[in-house]
C-alpha positions as CSV (number, residue, x, y, z in Angstrom):
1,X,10.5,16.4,-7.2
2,X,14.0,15.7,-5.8
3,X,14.2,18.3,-2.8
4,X,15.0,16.6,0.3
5,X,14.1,17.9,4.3
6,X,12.2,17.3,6.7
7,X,10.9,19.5,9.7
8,X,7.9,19.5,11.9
9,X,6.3,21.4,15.0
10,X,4.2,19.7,17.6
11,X,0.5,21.8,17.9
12,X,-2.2,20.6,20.7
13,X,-2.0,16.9,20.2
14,X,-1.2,16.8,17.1
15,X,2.8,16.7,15.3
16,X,2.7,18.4,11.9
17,X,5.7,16.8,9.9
18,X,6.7,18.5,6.2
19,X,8.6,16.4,3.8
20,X,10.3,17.3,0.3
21,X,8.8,14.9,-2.2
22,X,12.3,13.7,-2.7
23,X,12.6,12.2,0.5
24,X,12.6,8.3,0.2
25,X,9.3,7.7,1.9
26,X,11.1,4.6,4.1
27,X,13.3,7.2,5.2
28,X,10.9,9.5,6.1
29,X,8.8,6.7,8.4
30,X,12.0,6.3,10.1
31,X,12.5,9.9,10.8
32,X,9.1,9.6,12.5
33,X,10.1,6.4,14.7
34,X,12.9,7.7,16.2
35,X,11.1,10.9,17.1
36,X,8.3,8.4,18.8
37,X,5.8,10.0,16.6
38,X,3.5,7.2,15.5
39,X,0.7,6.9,13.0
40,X,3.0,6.1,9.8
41,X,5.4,2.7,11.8
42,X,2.9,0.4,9.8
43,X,3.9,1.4,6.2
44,X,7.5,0.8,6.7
45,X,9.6,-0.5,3.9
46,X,6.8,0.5,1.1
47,X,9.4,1.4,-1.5
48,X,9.0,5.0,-3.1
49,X,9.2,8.7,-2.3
50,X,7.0,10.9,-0.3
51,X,5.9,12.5,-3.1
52,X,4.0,9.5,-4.8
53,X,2.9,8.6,-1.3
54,X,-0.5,10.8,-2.0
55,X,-1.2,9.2,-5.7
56,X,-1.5,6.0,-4.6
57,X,-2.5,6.6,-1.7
58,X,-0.1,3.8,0.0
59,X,-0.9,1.5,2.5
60,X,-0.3,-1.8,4.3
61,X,-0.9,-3.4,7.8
62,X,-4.1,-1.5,8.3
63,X,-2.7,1.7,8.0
64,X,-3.7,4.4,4.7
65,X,-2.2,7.2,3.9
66,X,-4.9,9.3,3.8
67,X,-4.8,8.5,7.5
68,X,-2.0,10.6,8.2
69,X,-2.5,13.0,5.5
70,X,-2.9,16.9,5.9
71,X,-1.7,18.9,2.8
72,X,0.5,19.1,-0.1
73,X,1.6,21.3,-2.4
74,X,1.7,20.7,-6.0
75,X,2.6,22.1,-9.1
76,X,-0.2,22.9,-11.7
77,X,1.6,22.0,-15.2
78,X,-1.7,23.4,-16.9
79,X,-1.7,27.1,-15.2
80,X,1.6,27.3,-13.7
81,X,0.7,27.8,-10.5
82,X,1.6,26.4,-7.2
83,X,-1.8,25.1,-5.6
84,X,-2.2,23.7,-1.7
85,X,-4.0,20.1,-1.7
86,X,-6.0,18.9,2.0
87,X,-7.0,15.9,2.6
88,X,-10.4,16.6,1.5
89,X,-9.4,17.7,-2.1
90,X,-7.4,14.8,-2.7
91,X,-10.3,12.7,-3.0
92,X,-8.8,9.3,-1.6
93,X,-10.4,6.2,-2.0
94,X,-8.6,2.7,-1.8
95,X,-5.4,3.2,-3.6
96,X,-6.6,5.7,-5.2
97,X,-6.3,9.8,-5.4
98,X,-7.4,12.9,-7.6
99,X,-3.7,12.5,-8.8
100,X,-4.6,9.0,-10.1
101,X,-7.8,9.6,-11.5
102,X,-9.2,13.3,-13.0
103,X,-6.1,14.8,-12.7
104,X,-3.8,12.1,-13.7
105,X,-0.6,13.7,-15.0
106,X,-1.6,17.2,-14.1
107,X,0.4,18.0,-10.7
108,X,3.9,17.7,-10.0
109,X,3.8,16.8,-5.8
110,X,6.5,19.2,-4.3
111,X,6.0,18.6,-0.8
112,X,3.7,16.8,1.4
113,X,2.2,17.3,5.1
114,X,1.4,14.6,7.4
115,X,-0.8,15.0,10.5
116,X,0.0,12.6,13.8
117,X,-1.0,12.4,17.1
118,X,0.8,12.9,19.9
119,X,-1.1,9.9,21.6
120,X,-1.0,7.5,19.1
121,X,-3.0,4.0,19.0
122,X,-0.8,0.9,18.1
123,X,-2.1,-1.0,15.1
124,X,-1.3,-4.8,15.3
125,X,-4.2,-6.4,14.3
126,X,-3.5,-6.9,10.8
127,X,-1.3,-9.9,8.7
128,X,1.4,-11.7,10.6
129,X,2.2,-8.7,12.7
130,X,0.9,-10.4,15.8
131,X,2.5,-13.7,15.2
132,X,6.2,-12.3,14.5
133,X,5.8,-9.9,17.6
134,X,4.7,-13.1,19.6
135,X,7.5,-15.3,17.9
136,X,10.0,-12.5,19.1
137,X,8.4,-12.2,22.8
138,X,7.3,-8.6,22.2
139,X,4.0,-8.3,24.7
140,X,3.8,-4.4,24.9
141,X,5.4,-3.4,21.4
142,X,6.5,0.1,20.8
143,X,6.3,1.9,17.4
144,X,9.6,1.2,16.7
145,X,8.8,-2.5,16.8
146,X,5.6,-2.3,14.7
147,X,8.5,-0.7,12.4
148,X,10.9,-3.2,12.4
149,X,8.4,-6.4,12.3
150,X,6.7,-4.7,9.6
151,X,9.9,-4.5,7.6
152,X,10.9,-8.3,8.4
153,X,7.4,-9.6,6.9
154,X,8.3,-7.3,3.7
155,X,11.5,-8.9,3.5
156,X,10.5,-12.3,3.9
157,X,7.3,-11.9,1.6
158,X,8.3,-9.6,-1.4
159,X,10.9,-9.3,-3.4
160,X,13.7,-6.9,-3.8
161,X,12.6,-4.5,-6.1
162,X,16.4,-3.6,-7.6
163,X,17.3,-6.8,-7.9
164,X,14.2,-8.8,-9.1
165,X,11.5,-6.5,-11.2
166,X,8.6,-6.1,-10.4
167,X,5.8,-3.2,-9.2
168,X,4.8,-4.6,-5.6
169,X,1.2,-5.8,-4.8
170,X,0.1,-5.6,-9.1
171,X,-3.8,-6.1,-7.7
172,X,-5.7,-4.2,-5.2
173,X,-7.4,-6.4,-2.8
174,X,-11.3,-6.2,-3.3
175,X,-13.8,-5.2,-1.5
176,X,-17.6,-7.4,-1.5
177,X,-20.7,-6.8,-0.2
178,X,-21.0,-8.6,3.1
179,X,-23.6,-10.8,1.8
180,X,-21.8,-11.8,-1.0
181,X,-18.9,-12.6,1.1
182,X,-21.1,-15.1,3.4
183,X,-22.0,-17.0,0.2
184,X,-18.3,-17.1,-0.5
185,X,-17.2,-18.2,2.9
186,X,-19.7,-20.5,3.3
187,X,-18.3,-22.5,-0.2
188,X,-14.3,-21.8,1.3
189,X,-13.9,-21.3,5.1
190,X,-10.6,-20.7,5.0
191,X,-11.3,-17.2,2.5
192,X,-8.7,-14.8,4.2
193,X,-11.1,-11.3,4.6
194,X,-10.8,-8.1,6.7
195,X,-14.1,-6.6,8.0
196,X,-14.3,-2.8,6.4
197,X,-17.9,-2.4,8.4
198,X,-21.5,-3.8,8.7
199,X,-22.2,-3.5,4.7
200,X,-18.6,-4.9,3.2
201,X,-15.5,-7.1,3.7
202,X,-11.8,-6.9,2.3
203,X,-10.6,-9.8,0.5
204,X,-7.0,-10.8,0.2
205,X,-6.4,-11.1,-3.7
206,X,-3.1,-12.8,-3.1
207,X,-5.4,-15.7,-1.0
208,X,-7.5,-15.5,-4.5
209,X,-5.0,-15.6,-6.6
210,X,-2.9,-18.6,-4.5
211,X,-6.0,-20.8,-4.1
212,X,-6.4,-20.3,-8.2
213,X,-2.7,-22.0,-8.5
214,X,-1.1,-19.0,-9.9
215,X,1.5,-18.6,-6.8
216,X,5.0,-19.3,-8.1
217,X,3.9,-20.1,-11.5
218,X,6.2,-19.2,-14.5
219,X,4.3,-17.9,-17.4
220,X,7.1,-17.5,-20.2
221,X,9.0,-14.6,-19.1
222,X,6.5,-13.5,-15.9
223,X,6.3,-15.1,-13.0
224,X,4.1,-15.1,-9.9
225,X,6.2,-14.7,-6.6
226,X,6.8,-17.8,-4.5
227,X,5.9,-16.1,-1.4
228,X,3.6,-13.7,-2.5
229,X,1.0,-14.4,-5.0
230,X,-0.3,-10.7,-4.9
231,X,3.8,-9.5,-7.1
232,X,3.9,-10.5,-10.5
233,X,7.8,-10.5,-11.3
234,X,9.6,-10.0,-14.6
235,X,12.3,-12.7,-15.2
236,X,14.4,-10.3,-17.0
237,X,13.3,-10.0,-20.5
238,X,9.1,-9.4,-20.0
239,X,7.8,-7.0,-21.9
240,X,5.2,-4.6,-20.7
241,X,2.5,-6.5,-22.9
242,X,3.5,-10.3,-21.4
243,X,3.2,-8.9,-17.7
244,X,-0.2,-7.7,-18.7
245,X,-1.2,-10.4,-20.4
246,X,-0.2,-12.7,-17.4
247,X,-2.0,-10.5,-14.9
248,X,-5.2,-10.8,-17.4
249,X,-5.2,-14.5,-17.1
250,X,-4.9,-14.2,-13.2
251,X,-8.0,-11.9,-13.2
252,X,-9.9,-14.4,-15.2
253,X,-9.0,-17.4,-13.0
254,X,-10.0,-15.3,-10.0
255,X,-13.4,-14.5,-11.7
256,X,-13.7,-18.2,-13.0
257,X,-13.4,-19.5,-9.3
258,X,-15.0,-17.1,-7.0
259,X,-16.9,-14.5,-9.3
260,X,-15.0,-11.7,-8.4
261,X,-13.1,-9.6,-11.1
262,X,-9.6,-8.2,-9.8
263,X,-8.9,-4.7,-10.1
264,X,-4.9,-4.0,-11.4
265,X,-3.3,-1.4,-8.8
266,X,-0.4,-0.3,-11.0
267,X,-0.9,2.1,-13.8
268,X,-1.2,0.7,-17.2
269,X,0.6,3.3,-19.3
């Protein structure tokens, strides 16, 4: 679970890039930057290792990792044996894995395989990319500055993990049936959503949460984060059953207002 490396080998279009599931996944995305391989330049900054990358399934910016996913190899703590993962097998769903679910606690990630393409598409479209890439004159922006916005908006928006606790984005942003999201637009126009196709819409549960007053609100020893409503934060002395509580009284707010029950993203342990 600690091994470091990386190497990779370029194939037809496609770069095939092997990390250790030591390697600290920011790291990693910056390994692929300065190589000019793109695909992963929207995830930068998501704190973690490569390893966990594949449980979670991590994301942001309107890039998945089961985007850029191959393989892995794992380590059966049932049988013993080593055992190669694809993309298929891994059963992702929205911030969600095999690894999370029916085989929670099961594998030990050992390495993981990501699969780019040579010609990759620039995402921009999503958050405040556009707006800090206009802000900074940046018409025709590389990878490298996807990268580095990306990392300013997580800098300005969450906090620092080793210096203020807390687990990231604690609620996974829902996803609604289109025609239940009409209904809910219609009642607030300014609903922040993200089309997913014909038949459902994305919600931003930190719009949810913010328009419910919980954003920067101290509940005894939790607190909601001033920029982010989507990071609960632990003032220092929290314990595991006060953040829960407080993220219980979010989800029934949310459900109170707009009808729509909040699904935690962390593990409850």
């Amino acid at each position: 679970m600690a091994n470091r490396g990386i190497t990779h080998f370029i194939e037809g279009n496609y770069i095939y890039i092997t990390a250790k599931a030591g390697e600290v996944w920011n790291d990693f995305v910056w390994y692929c930057v300065e190589r000019g391989f793109g695909g992963v330049e929207n995830m930068a900054l998501i704190p973690g290792t490569v390893g966990a990358s594949p449980i979670q399934n991590i994301g942001a910016y309107g890039t998945e990792l089961m985007d850029v996913f191959y393989s892995c190899q794992a380590f059966d703590t049932t049988t013993g044996d080593f055992t190669t993962f694809y993309n298929q097998d891994c059963q992702f769903t929205y911030r969600d894995s095999i690894f999370k679910s029916t085989c929670k606690g099961r594998f030990v990630i050992t390495s993981v395989t990501y699969k780019l393409h040579l010609h990759h598409k620039i995402n921009t479209s999503y958050g405040a990319i556009n707006v800090e890439l206009q802000r900074r004159g940046i018409s025709s922006p590389t990878i490298k500055d996807v990268a580095e916005v990306v990392s300013h908006i997580r800098v300005e928006k969450l906090p620092d993990p080793s210096t203020i606790g807390n687990a990231g984005s604690f609620f996974k942003n829902p996803i609604i049936p289109t025609a239940v999201f009409d209904k809910l637009q219609e009642k607030y126009p300014d609903i922040i959503f993200y089309t997913v196709d014909d038949n459902a819409v994305k919600l931003a549960a930190g719009w949810l949460i913010e328009a419910c007053g919980w954003k920067g609100k101290i509940d005894g020893n939790v607190a909601v984060w001033k920029n982010q409503a989507l990071v609960i934060t632990n003032l220092g002395s929290a314990s595991g059953l006060e953040i829960y509580t407080t993220s219980s009284k979010i989800m029934n707010d949310v459900y109170k207002k707009f009808g729509i029950l909040l699904e935690r993203e962390v593990n409850i342990l």
